[in-house]
PDB file of N, CA, C and O in Angstrom, chain B, residues numbered from 101:
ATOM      1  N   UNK B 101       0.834  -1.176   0.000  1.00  0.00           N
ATOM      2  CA  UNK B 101       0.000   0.000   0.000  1.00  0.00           C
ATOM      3  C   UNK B 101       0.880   1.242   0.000  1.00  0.00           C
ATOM      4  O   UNK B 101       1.736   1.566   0.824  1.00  0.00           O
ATOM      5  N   UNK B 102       0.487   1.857  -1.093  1.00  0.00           N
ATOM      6  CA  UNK B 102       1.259   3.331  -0.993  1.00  0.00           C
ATOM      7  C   UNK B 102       1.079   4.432   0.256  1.00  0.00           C
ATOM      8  O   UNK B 102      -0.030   4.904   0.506  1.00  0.00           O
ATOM      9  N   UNK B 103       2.337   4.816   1.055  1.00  0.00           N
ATOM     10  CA  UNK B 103       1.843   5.172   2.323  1.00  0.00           C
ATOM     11  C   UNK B 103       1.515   6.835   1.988  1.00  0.00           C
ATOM     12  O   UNK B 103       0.953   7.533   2.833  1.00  0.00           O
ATOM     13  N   UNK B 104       2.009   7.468   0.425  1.00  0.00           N
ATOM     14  CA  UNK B 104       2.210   8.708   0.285  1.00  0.00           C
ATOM     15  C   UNK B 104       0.161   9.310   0.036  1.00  0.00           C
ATOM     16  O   UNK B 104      -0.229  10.454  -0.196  1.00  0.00           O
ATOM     17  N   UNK B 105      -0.670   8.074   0.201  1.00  0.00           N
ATOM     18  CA  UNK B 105      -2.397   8.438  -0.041  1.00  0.00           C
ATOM     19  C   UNK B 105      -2.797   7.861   1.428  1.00  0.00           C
ATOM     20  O   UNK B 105      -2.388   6.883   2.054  1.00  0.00           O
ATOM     21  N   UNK B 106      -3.585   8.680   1.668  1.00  0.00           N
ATOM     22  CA  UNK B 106      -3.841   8.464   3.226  1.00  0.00           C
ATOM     23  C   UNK B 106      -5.682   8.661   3.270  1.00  0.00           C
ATOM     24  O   UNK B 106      -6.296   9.459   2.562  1.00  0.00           O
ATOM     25  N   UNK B 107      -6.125   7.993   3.988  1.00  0.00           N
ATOM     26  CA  UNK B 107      -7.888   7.586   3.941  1.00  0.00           C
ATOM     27  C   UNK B 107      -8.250   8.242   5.604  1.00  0.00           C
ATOM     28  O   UNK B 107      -8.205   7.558   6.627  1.00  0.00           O
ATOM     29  N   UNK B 108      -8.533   9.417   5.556  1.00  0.00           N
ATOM     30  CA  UNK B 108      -9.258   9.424   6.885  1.00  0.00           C
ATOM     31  C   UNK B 108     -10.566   8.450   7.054  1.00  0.00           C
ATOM     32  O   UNK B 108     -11.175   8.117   6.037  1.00  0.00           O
ATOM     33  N   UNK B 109     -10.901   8.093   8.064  1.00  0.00           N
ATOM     34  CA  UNK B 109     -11.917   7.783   8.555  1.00  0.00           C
ATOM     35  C   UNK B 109     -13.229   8.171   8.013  1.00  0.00           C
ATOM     36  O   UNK B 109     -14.019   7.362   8.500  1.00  0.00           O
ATOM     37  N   UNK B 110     -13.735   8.819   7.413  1.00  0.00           N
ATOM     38  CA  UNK B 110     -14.805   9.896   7.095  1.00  0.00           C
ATOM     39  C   UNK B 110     -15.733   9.324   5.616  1.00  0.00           C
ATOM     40  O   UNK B 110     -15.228   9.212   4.499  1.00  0.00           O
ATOM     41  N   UNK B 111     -16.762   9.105   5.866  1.00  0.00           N
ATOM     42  CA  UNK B 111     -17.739   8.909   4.764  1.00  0.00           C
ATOM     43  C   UNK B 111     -18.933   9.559   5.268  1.00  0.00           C
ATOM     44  O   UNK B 111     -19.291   9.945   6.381  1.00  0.00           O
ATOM     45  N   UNK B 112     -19.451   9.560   4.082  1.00  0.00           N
ATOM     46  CA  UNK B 112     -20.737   9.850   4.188  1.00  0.00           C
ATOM     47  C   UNK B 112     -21.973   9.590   2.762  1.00  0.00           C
ATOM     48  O   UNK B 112     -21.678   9.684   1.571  1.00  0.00           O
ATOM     49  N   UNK B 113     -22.866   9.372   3.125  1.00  0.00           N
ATOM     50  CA  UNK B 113     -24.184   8.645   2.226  1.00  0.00           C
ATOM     51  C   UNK B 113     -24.655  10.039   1.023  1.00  0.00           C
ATOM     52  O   UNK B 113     -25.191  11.084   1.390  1.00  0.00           O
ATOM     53  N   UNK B 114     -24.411   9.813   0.053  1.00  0.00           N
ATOM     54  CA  UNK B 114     -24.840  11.194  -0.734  1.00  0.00           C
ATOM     55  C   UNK B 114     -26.661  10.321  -1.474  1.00  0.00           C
ATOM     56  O   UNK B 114     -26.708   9.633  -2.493  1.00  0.00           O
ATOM     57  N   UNK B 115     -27.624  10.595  -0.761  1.00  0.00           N
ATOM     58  CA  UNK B 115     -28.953  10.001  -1.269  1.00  0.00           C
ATOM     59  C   UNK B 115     -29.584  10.371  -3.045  1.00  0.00           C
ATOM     60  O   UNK B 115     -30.384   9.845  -3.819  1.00  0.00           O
ATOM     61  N   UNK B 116     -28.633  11.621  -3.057  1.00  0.00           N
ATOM     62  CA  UNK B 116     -29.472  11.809  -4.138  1.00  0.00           C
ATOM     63  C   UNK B 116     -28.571  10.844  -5.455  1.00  0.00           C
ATOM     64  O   UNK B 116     -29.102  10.663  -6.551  1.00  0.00           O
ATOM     65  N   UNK B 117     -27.515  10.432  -5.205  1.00  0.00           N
ATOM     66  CA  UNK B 117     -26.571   9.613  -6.575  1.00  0.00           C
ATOM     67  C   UNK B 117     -26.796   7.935  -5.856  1.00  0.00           C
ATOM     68  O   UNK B 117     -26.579   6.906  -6.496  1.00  0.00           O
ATOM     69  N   UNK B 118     -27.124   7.961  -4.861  1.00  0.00           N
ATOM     70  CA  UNK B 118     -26.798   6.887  -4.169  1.00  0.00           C
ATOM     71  C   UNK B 118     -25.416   6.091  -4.389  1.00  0.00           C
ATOM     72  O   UNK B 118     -25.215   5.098  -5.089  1.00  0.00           O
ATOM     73  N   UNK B 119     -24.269   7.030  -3.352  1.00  0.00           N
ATOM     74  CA  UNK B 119     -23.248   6.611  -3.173  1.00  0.00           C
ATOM     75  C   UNK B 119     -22.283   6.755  -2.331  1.00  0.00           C
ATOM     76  O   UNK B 119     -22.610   7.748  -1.681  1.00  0.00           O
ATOM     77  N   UNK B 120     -21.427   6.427  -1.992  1.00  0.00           N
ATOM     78  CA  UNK B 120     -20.703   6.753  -0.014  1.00  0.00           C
ATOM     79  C   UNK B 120     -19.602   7.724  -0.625  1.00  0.00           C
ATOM     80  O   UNK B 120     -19.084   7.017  -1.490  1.00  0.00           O
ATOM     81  N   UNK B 121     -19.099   8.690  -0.645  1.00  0.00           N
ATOM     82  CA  UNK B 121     -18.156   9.396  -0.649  1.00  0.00           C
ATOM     83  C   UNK B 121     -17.440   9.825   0.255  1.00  0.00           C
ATOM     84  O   UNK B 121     -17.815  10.634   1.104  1.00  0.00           O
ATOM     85  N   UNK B 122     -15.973   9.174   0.153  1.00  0.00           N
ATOM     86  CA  UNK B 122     -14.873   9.244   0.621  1.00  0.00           C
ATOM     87  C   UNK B 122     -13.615  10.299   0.844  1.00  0.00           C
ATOM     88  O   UNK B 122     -13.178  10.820  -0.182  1.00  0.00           O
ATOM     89  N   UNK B 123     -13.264  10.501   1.564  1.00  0.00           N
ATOM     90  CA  UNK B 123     -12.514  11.617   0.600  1.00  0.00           C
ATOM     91  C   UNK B 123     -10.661  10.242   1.117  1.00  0.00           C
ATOM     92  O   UNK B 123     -10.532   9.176   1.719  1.00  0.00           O
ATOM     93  N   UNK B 124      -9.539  11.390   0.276  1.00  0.00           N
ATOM     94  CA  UNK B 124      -7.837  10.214   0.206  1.00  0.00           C
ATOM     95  C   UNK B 124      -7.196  11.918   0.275  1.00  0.00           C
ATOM     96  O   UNK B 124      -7.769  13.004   0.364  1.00  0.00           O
ATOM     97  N   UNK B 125      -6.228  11.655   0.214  1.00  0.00           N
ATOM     98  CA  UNK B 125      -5.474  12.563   0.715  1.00  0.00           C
ATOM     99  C   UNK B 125      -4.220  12.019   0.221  1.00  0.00           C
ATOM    100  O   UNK B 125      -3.725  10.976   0.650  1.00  0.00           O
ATOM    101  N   UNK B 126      -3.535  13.011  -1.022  1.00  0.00           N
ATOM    102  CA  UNK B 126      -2.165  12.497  -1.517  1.00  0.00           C
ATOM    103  C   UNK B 126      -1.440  14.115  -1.601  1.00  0.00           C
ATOM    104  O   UNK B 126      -2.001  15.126  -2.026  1.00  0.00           O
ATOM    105  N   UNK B 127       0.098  13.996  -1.011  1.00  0.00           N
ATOM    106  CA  UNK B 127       0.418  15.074  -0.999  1.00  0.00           C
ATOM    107  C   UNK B 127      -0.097  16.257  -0.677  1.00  0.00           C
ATOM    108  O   UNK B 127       0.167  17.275  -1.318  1.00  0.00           O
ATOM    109  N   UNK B 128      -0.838  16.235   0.292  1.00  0.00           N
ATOM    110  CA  UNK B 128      -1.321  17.331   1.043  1.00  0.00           C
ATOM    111  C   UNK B 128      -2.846  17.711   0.231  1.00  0.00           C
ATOM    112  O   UNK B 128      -3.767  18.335   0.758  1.00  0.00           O
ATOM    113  N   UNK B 129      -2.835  17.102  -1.328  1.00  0.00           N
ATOM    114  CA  UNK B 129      -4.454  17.463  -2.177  1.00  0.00           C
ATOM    115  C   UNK B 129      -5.211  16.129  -1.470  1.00  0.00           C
ATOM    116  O   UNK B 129      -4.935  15.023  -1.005  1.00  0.00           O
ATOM    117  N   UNK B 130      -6.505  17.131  -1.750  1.00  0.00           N
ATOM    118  CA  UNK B 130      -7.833  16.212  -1.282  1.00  0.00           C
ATOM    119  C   UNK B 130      -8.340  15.726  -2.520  1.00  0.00           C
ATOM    120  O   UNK B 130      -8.174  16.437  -3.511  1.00  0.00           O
ATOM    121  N   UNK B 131      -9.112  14.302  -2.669  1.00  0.00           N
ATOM    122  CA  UNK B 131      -9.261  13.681  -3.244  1.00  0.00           C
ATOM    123  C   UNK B 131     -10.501  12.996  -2.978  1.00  0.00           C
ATOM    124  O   UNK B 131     -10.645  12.306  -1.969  1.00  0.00           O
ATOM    125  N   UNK B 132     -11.500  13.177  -3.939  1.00  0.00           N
ATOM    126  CA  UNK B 132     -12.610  12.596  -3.065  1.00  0.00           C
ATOM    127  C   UNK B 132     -13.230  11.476  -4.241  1.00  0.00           C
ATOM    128  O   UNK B 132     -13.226  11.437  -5.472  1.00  0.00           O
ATOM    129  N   UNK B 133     -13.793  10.545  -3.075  1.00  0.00           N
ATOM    130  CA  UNK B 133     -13.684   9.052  -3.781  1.00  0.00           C
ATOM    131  C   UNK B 133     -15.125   8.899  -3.752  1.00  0.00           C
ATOM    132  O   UNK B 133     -15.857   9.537  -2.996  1.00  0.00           O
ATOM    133  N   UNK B 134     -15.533   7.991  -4.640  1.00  0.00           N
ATOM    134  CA  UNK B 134     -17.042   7.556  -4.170  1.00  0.00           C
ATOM    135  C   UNK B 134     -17.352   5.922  -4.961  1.00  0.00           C
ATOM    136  O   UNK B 134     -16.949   5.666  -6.095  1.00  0.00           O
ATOM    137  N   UNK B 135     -17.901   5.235  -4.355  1.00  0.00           N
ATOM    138  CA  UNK B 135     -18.795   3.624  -4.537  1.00  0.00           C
ATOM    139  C   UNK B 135     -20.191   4.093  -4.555  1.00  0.00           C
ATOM    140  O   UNK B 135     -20.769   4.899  -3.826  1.00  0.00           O
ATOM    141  N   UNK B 136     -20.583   3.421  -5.526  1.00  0.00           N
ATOM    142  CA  UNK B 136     -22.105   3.201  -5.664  1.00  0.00           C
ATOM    143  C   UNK B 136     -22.483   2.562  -4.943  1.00  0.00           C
ATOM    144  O   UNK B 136     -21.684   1.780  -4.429  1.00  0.00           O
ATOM    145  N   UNK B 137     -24.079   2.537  -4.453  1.00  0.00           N
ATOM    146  CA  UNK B 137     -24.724   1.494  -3.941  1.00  0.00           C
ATOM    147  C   UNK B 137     -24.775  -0.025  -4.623  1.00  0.00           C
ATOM    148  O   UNK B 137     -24.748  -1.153  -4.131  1.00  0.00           O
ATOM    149  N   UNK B 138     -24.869   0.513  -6.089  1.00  0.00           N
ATOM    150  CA  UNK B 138     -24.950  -1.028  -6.712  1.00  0.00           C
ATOM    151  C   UNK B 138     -23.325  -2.336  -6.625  1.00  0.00           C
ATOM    152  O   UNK B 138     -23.114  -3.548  -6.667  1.00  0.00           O
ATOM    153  N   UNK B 139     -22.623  -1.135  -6.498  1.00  0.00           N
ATOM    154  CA  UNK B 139     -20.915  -1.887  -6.306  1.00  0.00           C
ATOM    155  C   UNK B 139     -21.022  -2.467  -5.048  1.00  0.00           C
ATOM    156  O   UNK B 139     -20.657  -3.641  -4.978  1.00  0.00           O
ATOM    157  N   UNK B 140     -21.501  -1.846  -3.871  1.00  0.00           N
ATOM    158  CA  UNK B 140     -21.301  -2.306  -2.868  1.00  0.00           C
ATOM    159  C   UNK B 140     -22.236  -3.269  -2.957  1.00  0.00           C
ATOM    160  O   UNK B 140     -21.595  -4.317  -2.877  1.00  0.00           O
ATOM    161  N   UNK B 141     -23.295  -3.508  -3.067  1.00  0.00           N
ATOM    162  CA  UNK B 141     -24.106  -4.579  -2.951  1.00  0.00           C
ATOM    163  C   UNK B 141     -24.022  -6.155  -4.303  1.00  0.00           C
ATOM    164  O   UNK B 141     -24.548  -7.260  -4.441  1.00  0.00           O
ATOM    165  N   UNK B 142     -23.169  -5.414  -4.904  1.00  0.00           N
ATOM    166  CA  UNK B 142     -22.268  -6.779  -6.000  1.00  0.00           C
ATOM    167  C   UNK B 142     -21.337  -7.034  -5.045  1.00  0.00           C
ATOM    168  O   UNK B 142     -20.962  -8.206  -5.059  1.00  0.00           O
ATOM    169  N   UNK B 143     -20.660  -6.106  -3.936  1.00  0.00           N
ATOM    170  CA  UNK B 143     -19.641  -7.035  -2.921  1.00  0.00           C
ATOM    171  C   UNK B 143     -19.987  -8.050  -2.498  1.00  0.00           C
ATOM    172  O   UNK B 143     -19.746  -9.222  -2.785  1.00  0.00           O
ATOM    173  N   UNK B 144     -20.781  -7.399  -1.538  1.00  0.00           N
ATOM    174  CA  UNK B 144     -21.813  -8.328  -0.432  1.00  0.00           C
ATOM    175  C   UNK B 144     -22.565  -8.932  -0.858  1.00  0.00           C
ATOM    176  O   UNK B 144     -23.047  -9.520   0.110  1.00  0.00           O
ATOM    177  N   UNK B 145     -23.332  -9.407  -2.178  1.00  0.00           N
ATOM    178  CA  UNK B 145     -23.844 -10.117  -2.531  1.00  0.00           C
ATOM    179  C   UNK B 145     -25.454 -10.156  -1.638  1.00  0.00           C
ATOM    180  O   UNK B 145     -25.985 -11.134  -1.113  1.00  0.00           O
ATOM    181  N   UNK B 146     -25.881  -8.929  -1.696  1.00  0.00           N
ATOM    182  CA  UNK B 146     -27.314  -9.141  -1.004  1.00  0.00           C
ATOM    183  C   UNK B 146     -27.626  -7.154  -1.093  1.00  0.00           C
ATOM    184  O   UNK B 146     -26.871  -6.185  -1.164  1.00  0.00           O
ATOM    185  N   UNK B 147     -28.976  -7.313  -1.043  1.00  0.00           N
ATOM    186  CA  UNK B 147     -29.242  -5.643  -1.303  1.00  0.00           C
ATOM    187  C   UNK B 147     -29.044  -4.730  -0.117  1.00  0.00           C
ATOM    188  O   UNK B 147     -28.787  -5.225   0.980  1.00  0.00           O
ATOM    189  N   UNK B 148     -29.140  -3.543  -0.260  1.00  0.00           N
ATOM    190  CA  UNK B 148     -28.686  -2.752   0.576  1.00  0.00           C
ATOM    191  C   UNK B 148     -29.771  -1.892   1.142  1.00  0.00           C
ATOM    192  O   UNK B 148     -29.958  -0.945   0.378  1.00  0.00           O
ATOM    193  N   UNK B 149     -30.594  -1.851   2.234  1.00  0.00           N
ATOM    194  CA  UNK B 149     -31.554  -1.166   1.827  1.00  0.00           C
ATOM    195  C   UNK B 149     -31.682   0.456   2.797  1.00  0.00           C
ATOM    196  O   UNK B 149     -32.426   1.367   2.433  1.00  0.00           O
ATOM    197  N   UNK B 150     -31.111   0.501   3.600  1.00  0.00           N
ATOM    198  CA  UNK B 150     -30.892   1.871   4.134  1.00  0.00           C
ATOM    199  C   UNK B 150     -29.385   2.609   4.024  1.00  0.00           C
ATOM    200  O   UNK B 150     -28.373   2.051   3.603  1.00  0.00           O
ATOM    201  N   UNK B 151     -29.458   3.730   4.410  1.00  0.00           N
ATOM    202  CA  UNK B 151     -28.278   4.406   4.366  1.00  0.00           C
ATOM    203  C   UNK B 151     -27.173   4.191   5.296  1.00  0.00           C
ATOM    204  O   UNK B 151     -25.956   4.343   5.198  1.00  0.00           O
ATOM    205  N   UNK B 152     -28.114   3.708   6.424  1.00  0.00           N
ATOM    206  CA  UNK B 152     -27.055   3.033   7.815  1.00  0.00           C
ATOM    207  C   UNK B 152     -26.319   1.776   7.314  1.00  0.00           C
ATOM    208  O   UNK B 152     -25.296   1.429   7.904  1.00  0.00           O
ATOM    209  N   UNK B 153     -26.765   1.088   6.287  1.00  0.00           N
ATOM    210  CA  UNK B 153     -26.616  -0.358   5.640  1.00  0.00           C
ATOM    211  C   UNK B 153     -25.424  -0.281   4.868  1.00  0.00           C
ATOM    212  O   UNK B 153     -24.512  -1.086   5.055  1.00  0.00           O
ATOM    213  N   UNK B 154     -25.343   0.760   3.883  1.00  0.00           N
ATOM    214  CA  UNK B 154     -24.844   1.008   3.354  1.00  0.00           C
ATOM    215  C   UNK B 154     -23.283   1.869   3.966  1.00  0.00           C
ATOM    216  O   UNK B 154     -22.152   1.485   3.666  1.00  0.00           O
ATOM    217  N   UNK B 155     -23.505   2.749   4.617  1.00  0.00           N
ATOM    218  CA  UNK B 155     -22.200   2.856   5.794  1.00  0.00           C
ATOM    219  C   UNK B 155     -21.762   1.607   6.335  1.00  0.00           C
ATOM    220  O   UNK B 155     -20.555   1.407   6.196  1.00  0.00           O
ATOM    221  N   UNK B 156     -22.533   0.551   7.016  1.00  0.00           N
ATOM    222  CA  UNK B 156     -21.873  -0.810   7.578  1.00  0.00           C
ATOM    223  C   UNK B 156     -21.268  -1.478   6.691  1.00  0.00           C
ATOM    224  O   UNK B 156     -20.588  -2.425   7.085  1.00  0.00           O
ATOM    225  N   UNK B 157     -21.325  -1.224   5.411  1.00  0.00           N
ATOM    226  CA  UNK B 157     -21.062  -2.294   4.497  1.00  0.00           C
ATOM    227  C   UNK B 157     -19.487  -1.774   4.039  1.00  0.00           C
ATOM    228  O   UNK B 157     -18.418  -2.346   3.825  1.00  0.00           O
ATOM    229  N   UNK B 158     -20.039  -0.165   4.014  1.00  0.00           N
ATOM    230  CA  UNK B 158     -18.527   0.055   3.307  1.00  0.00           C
ATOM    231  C   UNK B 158     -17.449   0.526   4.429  1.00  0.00           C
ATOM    232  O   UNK B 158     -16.345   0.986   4.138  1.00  0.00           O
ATOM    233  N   UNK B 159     -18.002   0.317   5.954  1.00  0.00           N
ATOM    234  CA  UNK B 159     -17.193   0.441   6.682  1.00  0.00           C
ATOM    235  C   UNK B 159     -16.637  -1.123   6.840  1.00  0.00           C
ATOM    236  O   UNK B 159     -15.548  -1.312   7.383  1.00  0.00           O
ATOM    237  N   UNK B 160     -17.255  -1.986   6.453  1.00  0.00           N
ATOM    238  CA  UNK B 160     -16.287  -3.543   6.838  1.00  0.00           C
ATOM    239  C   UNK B 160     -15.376  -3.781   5.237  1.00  0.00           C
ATOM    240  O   UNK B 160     -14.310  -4.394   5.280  1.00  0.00           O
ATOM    241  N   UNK B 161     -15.818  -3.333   4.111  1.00  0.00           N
ATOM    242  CA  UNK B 161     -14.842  -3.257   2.821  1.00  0.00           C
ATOM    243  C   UNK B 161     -13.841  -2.338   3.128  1.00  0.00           C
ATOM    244  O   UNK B 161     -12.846  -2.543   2.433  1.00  0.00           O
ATOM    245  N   UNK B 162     -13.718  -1.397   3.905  1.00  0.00           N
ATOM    246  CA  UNK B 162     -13.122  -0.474   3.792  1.00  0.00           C
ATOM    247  C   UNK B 162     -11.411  -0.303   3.086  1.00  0.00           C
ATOM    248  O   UNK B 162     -10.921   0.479   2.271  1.00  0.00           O
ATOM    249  N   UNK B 163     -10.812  -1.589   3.965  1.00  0.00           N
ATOM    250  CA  UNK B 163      -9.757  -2.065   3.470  1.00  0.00           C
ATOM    251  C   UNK B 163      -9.359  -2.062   1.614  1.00  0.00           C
ATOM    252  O   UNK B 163      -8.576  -1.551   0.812  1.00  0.00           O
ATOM    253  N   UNK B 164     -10.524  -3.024   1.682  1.00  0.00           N
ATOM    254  CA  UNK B 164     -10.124  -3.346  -0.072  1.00  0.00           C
ATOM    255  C   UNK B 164     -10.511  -2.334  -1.027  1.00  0.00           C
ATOM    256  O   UNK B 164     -10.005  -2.257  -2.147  1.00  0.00           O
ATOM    257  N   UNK B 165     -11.640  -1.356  -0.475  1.00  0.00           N
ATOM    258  CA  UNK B 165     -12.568   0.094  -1.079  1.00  0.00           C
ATOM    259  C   UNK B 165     -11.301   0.965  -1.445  1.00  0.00           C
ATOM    260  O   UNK B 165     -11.020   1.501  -2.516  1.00  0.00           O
ATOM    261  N   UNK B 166     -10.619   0.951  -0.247  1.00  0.00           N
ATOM    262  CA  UNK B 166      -9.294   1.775  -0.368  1.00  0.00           C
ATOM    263  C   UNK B 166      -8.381   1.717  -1.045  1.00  0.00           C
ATOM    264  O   UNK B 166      -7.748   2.618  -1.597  1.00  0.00           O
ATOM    265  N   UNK B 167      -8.216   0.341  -1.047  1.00  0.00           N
ATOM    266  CA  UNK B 167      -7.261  -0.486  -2.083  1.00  0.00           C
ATOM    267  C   UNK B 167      -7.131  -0.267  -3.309  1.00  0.00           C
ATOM    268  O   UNK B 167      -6.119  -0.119  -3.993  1.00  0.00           O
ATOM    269  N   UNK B 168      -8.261  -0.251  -3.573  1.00  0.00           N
ATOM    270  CA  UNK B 168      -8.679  -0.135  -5.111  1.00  0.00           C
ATOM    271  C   UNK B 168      -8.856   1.779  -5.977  1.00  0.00           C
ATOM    272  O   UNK B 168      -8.858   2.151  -7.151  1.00  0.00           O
ATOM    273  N   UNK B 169      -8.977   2.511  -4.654  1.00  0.00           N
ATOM    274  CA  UNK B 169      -8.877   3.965  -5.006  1.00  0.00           C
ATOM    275  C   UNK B 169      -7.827   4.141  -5.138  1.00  0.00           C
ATOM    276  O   UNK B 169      -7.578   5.071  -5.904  1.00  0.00           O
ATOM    277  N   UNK B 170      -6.617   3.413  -4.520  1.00  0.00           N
ATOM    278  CA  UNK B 170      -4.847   3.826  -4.349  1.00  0.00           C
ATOM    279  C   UNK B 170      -4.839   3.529  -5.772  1.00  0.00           C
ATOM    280  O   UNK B 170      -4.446   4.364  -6.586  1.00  0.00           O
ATOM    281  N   UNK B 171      -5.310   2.229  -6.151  1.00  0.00           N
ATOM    282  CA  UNK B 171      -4.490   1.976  -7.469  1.00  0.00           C
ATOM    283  C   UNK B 171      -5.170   2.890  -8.759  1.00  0.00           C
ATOM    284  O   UNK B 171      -4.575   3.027  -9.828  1.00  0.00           O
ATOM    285  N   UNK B 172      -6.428   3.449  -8.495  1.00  0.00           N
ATOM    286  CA  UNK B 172      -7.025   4.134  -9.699  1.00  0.00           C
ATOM    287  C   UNK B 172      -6.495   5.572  -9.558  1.00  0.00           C
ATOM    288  O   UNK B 172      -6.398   6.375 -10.486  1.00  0.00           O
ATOM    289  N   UNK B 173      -6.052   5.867  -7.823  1.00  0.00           N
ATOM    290  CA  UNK B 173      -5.715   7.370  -7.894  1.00  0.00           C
ATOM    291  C   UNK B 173      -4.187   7.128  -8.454  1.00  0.00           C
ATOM    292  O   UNK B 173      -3.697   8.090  -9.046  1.00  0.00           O
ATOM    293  N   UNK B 174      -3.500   6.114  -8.347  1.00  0.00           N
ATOM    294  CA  UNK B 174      -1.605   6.265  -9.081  1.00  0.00           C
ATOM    295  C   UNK B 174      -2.191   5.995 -10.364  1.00  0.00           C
ATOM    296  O   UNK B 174      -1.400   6.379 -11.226  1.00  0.00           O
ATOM    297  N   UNK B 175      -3.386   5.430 -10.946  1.00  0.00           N
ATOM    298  CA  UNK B 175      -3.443   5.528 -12.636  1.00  0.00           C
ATOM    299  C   UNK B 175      -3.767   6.888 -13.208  1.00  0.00           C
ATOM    300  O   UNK B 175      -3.501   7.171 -14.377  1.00  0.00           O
ATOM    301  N   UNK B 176      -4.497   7.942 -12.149  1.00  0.00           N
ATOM    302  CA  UNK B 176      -4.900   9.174 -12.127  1.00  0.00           C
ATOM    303  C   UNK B 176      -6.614   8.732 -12.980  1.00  0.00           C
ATOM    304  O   UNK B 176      -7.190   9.331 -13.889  1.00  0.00           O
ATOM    305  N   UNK B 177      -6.959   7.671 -12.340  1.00  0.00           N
ATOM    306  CA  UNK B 177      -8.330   7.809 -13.306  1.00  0.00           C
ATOM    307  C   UNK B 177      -9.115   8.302 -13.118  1.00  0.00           C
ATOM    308  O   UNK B 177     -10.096   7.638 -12.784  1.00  0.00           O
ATOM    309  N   UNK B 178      -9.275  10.048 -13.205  1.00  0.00           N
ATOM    310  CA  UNK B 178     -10.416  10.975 -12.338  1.00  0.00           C
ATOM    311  C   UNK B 178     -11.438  10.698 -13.527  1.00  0.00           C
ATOM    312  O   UNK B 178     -11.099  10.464 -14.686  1.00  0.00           O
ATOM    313  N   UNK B 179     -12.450  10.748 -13.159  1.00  0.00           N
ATOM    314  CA  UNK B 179     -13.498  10.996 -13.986  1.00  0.00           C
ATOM    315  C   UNK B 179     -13.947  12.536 -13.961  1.00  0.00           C
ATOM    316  O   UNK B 179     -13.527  13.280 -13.075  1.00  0.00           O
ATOM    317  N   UNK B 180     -15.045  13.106 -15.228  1.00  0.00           N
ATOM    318  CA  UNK B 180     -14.796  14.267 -15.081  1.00  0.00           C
ATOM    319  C   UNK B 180     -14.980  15.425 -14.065  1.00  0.00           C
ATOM    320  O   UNK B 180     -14.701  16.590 -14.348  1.00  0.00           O
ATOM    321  N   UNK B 181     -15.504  15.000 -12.776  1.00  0.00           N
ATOM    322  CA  UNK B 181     -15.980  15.817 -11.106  1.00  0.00           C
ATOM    323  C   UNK B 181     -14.595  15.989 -10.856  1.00  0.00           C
ATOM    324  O   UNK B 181     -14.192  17.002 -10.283  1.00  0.00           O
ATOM    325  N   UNK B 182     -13.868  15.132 -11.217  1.00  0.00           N
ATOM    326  CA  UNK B 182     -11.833  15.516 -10.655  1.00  0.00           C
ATOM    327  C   UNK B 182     -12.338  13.709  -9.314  1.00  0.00           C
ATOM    328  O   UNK B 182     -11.493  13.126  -8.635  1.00  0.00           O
ATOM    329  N   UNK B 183     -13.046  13.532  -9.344  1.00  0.00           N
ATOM    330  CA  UNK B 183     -13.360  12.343  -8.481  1.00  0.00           C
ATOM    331  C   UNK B 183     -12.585  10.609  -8.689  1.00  0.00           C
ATOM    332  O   UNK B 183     -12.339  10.112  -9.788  1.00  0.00           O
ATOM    333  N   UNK B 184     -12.356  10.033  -7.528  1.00  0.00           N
ATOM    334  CA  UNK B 184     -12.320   8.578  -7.991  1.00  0.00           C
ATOM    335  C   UNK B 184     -13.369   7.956  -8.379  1.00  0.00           C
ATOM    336  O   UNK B 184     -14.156   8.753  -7.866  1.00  0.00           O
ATOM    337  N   UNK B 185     -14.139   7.080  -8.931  1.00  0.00           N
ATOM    338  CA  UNK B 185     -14.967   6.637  -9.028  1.00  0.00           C
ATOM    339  C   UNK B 185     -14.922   4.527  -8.768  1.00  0.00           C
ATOM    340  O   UNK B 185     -14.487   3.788  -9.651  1.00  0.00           O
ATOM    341  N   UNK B 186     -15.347   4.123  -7.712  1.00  0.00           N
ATOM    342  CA  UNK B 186     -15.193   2.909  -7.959  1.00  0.00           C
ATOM    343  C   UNK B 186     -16.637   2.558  -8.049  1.00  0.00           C
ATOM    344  O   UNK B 186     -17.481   3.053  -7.302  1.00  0.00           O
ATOM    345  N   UNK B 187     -16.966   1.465  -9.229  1.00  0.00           N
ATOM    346  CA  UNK B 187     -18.298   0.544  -9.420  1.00  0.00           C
ATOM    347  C   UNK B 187     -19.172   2.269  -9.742  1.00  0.00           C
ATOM    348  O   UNK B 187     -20.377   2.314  -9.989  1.00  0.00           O
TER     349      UNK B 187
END
């Protein structure tokens, strides 16, 4: 894991895209990440049906959620918000 991107603690449920946005932190820039509801619930393999659900879920992925933003933020794959986008 690249130690130079750093993941605070911090999400939160955006209802109207339905998706958890993250923010990463590389070199002092902020970086803000986001999973769909539908990604997370292709994790877990079962639906998601509140917003609290959806925080539990991507607070126990969190590890691999992260994982996968390190490697799209060193490919630089912003989509056009300047955002990560996973699923």
């Amino acid at each position: 894991m690249n130690q130079s991107i750093l993941f605070p603690d911090l999400q939160t449920w955006d209802a109207v895209k339905n998706v958890i946005v993250f923010p990463a932190q590389q070199s002092g820039a902020l970086i803000e990440c986001v999973v769909s509801k539908s990604y997370l619930e292709n994790m877990v393999g079962s639906a998601i049906e509140t917003e609290q659900q959806a925080i539990q879920v991507f607070q126990k992925l969190s590890f691999d959620l992260e994982e996968q933003a390190e490697e799209l933020i060193e490919e630089e794959e912003f989509n056009l918000q300047g955002q990560i986008e996973l699923g």
